[in-house]
C-alpha positions as CSV (number, residue, x, y, z in Angstrom):
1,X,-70.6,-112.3,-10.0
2,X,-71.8,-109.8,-12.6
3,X,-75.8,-110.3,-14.0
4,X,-75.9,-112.0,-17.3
5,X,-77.9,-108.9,-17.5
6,X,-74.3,-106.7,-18.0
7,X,-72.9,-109.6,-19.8
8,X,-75.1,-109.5,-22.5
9,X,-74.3,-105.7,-22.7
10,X,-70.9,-106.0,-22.6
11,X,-69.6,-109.5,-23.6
12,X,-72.4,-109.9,-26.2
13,X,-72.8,-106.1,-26.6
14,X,-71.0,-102.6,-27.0
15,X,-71.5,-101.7,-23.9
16,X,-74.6,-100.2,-21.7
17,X,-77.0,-98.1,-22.4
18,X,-79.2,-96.1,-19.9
19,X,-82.5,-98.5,-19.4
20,X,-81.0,-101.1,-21.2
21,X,-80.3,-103.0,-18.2
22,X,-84.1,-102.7,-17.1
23,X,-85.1,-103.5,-20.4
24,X,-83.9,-106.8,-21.0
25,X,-84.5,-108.0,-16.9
26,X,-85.6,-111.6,-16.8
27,X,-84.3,-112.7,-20.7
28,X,-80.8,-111.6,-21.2
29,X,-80.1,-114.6,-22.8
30,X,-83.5,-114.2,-25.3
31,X,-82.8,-111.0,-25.9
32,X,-79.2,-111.4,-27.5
33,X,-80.3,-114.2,-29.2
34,X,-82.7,-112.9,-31.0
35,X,-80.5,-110.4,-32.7
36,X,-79.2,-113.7,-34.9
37,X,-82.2,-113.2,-36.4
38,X,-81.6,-109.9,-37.9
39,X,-78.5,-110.6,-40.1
40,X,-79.7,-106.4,-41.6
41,X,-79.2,-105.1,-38.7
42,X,-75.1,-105.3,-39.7
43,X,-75.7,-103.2,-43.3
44,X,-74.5,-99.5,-42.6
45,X,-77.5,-97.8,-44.5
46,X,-75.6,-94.2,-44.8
47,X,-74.9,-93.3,-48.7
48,X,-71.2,-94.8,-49.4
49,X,-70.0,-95.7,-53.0
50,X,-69.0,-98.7,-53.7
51,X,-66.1,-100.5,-56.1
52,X,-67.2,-99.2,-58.8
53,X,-67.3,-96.0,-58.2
54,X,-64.2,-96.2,-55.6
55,X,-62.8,-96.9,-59.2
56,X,-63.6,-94.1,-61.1
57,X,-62.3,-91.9,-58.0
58,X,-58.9,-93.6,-58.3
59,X,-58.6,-93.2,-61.6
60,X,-59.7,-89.7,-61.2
61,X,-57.0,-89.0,-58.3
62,X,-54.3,-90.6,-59.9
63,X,-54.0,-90.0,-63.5
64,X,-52.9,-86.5,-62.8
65,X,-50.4,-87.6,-60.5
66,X,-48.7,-89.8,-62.9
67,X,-48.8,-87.3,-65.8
68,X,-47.5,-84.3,-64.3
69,X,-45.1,-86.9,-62.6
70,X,-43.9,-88.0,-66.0
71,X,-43.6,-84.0,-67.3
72,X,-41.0,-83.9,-64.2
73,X,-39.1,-86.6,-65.5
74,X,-37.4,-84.0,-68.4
75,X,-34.1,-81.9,-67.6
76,X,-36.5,-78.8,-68.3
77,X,-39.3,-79.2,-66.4
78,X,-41.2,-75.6,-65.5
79,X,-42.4,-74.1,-62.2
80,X,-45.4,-74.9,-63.8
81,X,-45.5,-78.3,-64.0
82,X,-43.9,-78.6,-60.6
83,X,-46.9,-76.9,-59.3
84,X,-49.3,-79.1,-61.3
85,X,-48.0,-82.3,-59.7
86,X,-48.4,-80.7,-55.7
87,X,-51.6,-79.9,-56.9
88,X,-53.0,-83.2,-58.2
89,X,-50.8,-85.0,-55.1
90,X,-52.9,-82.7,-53.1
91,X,-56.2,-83.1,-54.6
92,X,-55.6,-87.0,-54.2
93,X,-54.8,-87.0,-50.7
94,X,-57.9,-84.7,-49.7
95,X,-60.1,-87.4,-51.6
96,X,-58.6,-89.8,-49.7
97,X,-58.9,-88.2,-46.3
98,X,-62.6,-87.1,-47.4
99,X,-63.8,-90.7,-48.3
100,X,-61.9,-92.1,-45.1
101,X,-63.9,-89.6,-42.7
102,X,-67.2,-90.3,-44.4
103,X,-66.5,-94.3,-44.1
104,X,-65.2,-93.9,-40.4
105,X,-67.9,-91.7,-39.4
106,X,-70.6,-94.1,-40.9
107,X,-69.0,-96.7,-38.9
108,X,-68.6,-95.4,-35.7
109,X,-72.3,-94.3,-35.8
110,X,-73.8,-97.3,-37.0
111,X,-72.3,-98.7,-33.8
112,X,-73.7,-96.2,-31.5
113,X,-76.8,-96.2,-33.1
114,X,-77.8,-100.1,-33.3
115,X,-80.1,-102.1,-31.2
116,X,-78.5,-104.8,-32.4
117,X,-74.7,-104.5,-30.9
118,X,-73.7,-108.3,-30.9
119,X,-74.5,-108.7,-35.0
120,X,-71.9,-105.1,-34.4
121,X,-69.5,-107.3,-32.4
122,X,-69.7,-110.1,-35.1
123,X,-68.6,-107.5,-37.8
124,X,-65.9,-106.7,-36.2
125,X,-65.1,-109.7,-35.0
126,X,-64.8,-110.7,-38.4
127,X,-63.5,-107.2,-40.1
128,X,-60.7,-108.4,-38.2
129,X,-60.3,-112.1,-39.1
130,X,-60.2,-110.7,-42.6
131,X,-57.8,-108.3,-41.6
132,X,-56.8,-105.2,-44.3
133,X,-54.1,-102.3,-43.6
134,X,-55.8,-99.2,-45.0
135,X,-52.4,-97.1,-45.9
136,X,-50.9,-100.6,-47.9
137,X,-51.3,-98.9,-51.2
138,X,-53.8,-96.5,-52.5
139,X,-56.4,-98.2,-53.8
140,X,-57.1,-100.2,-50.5
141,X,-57.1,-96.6,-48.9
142,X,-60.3,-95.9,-50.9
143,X,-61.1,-99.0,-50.5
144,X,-61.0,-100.2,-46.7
145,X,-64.5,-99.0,-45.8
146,X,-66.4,-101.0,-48.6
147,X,-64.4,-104.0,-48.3
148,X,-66.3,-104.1,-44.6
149,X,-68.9,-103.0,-46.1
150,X,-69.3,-105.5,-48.9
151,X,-67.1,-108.9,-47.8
152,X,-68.3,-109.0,-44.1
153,X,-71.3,-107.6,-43.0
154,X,-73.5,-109.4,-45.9
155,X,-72.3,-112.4,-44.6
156,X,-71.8,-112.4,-40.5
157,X,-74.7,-114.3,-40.0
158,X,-75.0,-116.0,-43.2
159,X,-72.2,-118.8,-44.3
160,X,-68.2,-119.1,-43.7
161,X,-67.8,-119.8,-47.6
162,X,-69.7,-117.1,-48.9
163,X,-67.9,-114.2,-46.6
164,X,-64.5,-116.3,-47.3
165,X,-65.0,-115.7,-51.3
166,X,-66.5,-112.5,-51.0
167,X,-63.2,-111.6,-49.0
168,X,-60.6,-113.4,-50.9
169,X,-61.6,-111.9,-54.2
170,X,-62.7,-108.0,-53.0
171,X,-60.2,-106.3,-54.7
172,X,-59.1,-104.4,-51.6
173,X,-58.1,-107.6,-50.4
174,X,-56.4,-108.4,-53.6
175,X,-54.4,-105.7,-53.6
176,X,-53.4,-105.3,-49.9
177,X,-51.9,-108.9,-50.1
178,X,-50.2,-108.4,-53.5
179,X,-52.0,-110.4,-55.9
180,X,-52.8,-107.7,-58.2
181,X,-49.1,-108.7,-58.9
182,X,-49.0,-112.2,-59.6
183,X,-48.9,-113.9,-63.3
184,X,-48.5,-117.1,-64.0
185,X,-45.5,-117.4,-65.3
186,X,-46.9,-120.0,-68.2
187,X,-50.1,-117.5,-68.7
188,X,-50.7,-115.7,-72.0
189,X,-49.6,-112.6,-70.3
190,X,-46.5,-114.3,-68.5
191,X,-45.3,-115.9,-72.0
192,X,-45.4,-112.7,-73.7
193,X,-43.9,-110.4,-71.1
194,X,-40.9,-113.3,-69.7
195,X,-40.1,-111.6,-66.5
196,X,-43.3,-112.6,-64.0
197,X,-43.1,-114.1,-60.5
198,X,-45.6,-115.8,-58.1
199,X,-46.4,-113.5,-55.1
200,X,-47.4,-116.3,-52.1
201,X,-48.5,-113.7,-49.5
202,X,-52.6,-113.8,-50.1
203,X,-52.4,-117.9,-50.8
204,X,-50.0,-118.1,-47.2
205,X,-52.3,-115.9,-45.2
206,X,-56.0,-117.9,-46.5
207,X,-54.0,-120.9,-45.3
208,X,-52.6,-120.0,-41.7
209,X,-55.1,-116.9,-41.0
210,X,-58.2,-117.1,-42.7
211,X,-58.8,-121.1,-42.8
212,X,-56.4,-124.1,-41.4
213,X,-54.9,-121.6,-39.1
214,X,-50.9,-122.2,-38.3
215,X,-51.4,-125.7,-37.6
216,X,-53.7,-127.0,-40.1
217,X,-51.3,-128.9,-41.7
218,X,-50.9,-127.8,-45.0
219,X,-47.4,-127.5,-46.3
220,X,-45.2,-125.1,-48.8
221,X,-46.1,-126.8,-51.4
222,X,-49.7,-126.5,-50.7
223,X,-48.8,-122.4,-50.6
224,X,-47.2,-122.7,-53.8
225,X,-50.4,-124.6,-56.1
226,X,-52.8,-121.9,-54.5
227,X,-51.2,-119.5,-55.3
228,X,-50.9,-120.6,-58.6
229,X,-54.2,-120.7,-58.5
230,X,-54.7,-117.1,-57.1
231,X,-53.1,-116.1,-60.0
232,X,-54.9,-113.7,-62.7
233,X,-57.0,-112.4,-59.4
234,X,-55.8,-108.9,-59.8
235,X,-58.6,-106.6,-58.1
236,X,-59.4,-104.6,-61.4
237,X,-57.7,-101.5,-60.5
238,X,-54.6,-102.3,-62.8
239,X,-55.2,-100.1,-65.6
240,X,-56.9,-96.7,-66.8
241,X,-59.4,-98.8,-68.9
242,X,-61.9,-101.2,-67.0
243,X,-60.5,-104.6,-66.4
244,X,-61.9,-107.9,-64.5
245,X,-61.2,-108.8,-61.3
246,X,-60.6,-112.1,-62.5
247,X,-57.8,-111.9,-65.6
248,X,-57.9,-115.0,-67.5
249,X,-54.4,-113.8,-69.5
250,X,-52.5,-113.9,-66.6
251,X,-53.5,-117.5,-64.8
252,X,-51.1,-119.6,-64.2
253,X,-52.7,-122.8,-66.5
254,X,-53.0,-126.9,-65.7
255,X,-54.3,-128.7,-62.9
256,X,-52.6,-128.4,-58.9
257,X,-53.4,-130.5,-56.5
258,X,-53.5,-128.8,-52.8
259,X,-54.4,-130.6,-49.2
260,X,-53.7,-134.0,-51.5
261,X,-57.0,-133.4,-54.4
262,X,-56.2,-132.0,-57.4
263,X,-58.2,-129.4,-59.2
264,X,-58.6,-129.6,-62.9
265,X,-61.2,-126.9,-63.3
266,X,-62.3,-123.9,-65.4
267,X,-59.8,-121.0,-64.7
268,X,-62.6,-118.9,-62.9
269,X,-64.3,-121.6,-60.9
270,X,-61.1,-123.3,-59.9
271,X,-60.4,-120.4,-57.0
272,X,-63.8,-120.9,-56.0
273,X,-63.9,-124.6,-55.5
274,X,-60.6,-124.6,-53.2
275,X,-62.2,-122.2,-51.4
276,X,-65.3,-123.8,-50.3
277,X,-62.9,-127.3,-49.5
278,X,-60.9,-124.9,-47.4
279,X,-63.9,-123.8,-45.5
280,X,-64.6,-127.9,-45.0
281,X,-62.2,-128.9,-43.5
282,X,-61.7,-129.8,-40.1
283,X,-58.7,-127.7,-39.1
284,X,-60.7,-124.5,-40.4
285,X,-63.6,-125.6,-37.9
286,X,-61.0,-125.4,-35.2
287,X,-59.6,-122.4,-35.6
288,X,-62.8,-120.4,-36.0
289,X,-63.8,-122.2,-32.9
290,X,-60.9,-121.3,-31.2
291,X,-60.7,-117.8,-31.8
292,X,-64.8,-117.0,-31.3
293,X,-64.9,-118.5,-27.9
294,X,-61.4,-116.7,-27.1
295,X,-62.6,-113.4,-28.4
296,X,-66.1,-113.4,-26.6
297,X,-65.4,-115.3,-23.6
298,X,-61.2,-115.3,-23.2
299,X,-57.9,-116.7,-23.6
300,X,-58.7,-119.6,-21.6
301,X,-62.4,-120.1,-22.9
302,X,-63.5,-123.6,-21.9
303,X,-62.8,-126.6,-24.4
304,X,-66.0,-127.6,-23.7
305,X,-67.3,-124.5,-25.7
306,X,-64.9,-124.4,-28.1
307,X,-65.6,-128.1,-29.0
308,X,-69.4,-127.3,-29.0
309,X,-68.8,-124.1,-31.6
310,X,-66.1,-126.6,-33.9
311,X,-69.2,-129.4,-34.2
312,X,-71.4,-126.3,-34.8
313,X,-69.4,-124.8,-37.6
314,X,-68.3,-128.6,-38.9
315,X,-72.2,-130.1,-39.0
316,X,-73.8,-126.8,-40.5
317,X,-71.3,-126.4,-43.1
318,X,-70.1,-123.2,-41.3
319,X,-73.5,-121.1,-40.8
320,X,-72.1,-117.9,-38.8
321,X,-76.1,-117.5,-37.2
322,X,-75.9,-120.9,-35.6
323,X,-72.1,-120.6,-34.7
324,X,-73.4,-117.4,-32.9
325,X,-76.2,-119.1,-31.4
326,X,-74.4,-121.8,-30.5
327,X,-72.4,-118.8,-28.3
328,X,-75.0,-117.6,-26.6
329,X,-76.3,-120.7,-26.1
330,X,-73.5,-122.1,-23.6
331,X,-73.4,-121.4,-20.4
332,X,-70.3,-121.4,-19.8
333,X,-70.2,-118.8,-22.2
334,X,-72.0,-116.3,-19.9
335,X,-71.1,-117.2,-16.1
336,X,-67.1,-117.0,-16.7
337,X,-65.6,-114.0,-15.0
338,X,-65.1,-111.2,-17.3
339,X,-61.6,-110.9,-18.0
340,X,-60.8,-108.9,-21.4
341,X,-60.5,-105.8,-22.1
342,X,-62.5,-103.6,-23.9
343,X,-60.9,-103.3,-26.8
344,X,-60.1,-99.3,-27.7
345,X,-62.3,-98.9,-30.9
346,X,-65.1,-100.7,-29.0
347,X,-64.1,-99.0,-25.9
348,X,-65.1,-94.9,-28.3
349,X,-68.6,-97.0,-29.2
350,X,-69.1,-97.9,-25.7
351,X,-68.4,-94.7,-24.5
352,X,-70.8,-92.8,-26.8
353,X,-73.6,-95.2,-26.0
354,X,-73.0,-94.9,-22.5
355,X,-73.7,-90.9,-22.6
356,X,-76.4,-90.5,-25.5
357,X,-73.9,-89.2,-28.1
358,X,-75.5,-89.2,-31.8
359,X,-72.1,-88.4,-33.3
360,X,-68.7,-87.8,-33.2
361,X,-66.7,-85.3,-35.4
362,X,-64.8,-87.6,-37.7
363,X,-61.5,-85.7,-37.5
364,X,-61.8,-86.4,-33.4
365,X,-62.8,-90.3,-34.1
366,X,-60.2,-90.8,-36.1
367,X,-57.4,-88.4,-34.2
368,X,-59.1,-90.7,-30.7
369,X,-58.5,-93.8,-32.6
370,X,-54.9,-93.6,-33.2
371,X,-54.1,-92.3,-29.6
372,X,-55.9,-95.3,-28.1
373,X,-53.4,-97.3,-30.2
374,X,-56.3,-98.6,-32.8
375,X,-56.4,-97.4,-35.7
376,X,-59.9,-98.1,-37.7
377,X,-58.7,-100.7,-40.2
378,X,-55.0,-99.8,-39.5
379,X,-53.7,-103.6,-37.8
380,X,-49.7,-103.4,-38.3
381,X,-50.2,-107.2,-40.2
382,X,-53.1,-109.7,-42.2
383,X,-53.5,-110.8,-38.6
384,X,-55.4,-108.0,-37.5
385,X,-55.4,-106.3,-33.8
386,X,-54.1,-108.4,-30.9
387,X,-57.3,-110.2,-29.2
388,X,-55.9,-111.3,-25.9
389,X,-57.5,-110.5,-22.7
390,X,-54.7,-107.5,-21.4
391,X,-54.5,-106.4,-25.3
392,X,-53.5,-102.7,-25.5
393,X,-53.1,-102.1,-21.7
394,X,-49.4,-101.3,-22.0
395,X,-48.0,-97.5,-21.6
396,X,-50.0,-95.0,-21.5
397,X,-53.2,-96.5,-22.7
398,X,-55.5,-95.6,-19.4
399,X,-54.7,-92.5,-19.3
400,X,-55.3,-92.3,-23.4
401,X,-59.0,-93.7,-22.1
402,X,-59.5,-91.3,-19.8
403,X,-58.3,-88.3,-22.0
404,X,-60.9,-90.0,-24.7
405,X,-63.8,-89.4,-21.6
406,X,-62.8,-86.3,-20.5
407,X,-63.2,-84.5,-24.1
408,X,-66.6,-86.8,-25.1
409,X,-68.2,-85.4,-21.2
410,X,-67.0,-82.1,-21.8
411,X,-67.8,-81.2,-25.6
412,X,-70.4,-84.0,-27.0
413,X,-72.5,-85.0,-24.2
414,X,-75.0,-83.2,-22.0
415,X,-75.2,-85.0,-18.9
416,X,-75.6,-83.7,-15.8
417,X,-76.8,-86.5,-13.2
418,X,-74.1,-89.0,-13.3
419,X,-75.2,-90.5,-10.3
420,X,-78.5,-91.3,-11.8
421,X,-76.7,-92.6,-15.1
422,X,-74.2,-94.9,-13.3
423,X,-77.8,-96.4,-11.4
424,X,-79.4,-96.7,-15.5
425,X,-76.3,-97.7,-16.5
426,X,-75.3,-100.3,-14.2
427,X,-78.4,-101.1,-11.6
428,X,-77.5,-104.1,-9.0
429,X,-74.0,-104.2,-11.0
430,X,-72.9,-100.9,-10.2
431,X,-69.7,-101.2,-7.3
432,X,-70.4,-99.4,-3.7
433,X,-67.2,-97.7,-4.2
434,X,-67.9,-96.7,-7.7
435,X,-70.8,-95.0,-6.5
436,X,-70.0,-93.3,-3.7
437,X,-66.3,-91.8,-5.9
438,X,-69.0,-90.7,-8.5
439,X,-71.3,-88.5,-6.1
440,X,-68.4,-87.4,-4.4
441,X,-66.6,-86.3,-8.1
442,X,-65.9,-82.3,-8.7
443,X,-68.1,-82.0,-11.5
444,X,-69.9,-83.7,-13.9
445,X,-67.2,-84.4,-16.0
446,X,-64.9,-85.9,-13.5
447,X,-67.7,-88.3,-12.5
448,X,-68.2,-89.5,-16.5
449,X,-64.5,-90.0,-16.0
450,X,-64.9,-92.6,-12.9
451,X,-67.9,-94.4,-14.1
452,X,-66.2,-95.4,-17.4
453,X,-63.0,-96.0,-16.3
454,X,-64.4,-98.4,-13.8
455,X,-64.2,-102.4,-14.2
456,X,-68.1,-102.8,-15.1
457,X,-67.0,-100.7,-18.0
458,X,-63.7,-101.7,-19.0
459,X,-63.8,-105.7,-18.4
460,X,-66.3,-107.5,-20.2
């Protein structure tokens, strides 16, 4: 049986650091807990712009594109403007690269840094139930990092319906999920230009991913009225001049009834209101119970905790600290076996806490990151990274771990006494066998490799 001890480093945590298990001897339970009470610890405090300036890059980055791409279009274009438009695509992909590094690198540091690592768990617990694809479209590749930044962390101990608003209506969200390209076709904007459609994809995803989950029971027709009323909800990157997130012109107009009330509303507020019924209702409160006691605890989390985090998230209205402390609160919750995996991205975090590493060099997170099969902010779909307990264990992906150890031991970390860190790392947890392959390793290097590799590490 592992010491609640480990399990709040691990299943509540990012992993083991040396003295850490010493440190929180005798209140493991106290001393997760009382990171619910530090909803700042989730704010990455390194200088990142935000959408308003992500917007002035973009239209920085791109204007050049598309006018040296339009001096192409003639029969007689020169060598010159040829060149131009490889410069300005080049120019915009470096921007892009450099802004991604910077955002990464914040990231990935916060987590190594922070004496706080369950509110870092929340975030990405979270990051991931409001799932983006970074390389969707441009603007959500400048944009990834502060969506995170600005939709989830505010609001991972605060309230469901303010992170679900702040998400819904972040323009990298918008975009992602297409509505920057739906217009009512009975708007101002639709009657004038005749030839609009209704994109469903963000209104189909809040239902089945965000809220209800797939068997909430809402129906097509319950798709079609919000998105209707997602309509005009365009992100504000549309246009070389400065336009609103929200765009009157293009909302689709009248009332819609979804989940059987109708809303008859101001144009702006209307989104709003359906989104704080949506985070009401009773199916929401099952799925995010569902998925929170699956992703801490495991695919077969007791029903008797996820009943206990659905009255939680139903009686409080959906407040994220008490759903949280409601976790940590069960016991059930700590004393089942650990059965998931580390996840890969958690696994880099883990790692780097585990040895003392301040940082990593961006180009090697993010090269690490795709080898281990997870891609910061890169899920294939709006339903973010697989959460199961043998999640990205298939081909090669323990040997991709141990290739990840090798080069952290060997260029970022100075250690030379492995057998004293497994002992810091691990005390009365720390396997026989594990020990005795440790002292027994080559070098210092191969022993790093073991101890991280082992189950205490990898299972939580």
């Amino acid at each position: 049986m592992r010491t609640r001890e480990l399990t709040a480093l691990t299943r509540f945590g990012l992993g083991p650091r040396p003295g850490d298990i010493e440190a929180i001897a005798g209140d493991p339970v106290g001393y997760v807990e009382a990171q619910c009470e530090r909803p700042g610890a989730a704010m990455i405090t390194a200088d990142l712009p935000g959408v308003d300036t992500i917007r002035e890059t973009f239209v920085a980055i791109q204007i050049p594109v598309q006018e040296a791409s339009r001096a192409l279009r003639t029969d007689d274009a020169t060598p010159e403007e040829m060149a131009a438009r490889e410069d300005a695509v080049r120019n915009r992909g470096a921007t892009v690269q450099e802004g991604r590094r910077a955002e990464v690198l914040a990231r990935i540091e916060h987590g190594i840094a922070t004496d706080d690592p369950f509110v870092e768990r929340l975030v990405l617990f979270w990051s991931n139930h409001f799932s983006i694809e970074w390389k969707k479209q441009l603007p959500v590749r400048l944009l990834a990092g502060a969506f995170e930044r600005e939709a989830i962390r505010p609001h991972v101990l605060g309230h469901f319906p303010d992170m679900l608003a702040a998400a819904t209506t972040h323009p990298a969200m918008l975009i992602y999920l297409d509505n920057h390209r739906s217009i009512g076709p009975n708007s101002r904007a639709g009657q004038r230009r005749g030839n609009t459609a209704i994109n469903e994809n963000l209104a189909r995803e809040l239902l089945e991913l965000h809220t209800l989950g797939v068997d909430g029971g809402y129906t097509q027709t319950d798709v079609i009225a919000l998105a209707h009323t997602l309509t005009g909800w365009n992100g504000g990157f549309l246009a070389r001049r400065e336009v609103p997130v929200f765009e009157r012109r293009w909302h689709e107009p009248g009332p819609r009834t979804i989940l059987g009330k109708t809303y008859d509303t101001a144009p702006d507020e209307e989104l709003i209101a359906v989104l704080d019924d949506l985070a009401a209702h009773p199916a929401t409160a099952r799925h995010v119970a569902r998925k929170f006691a699956r992703h801490f605890v495991g695919d077969d989390a007791p029903d008797t905790l996820i009943a206990a985090l659905e009255d939680s998230f139903r009686v409080t209205g959906g407040d994220l600290r008490e759903l949280a402390r409601t976790l940590v609160r069960s016991d059930v919750a700590w004393d089942t076996p650990p059965v998931k995996t580390v996840l890969p991205y958690d696994f880099m975090v883990a790692s780097g806490r585990a040895l003392g590493v301040k940082a990593l060099p961006a180009p090697f997170v993010l090269r690490a990151a795709n080898a281990l099969s997870q891609e910061v902010w890169g899920a294939p779909s709006p339903a973010g990274w697989p959460d199961d307990d043998r999640a990205f264990l298939g081909g090669d992906s323990m040997l991709e771990r141990m290739d990840f150890v090798l080069e952290v031991a060997r260029r970022h970390a100075m250690i030379r006494d492995v057998p004293e860190l497994a002992v810091a790392l691990f005390g009365d947890d720390l396997d026989p066998f594990v020990a005795e392959a440790v002292t027994r390793a080559e070098d210092p290097s191969q022993a790093i490799v073991l101890l991280l590799m082992s189950p205490a590490f990898q299972r939580r």
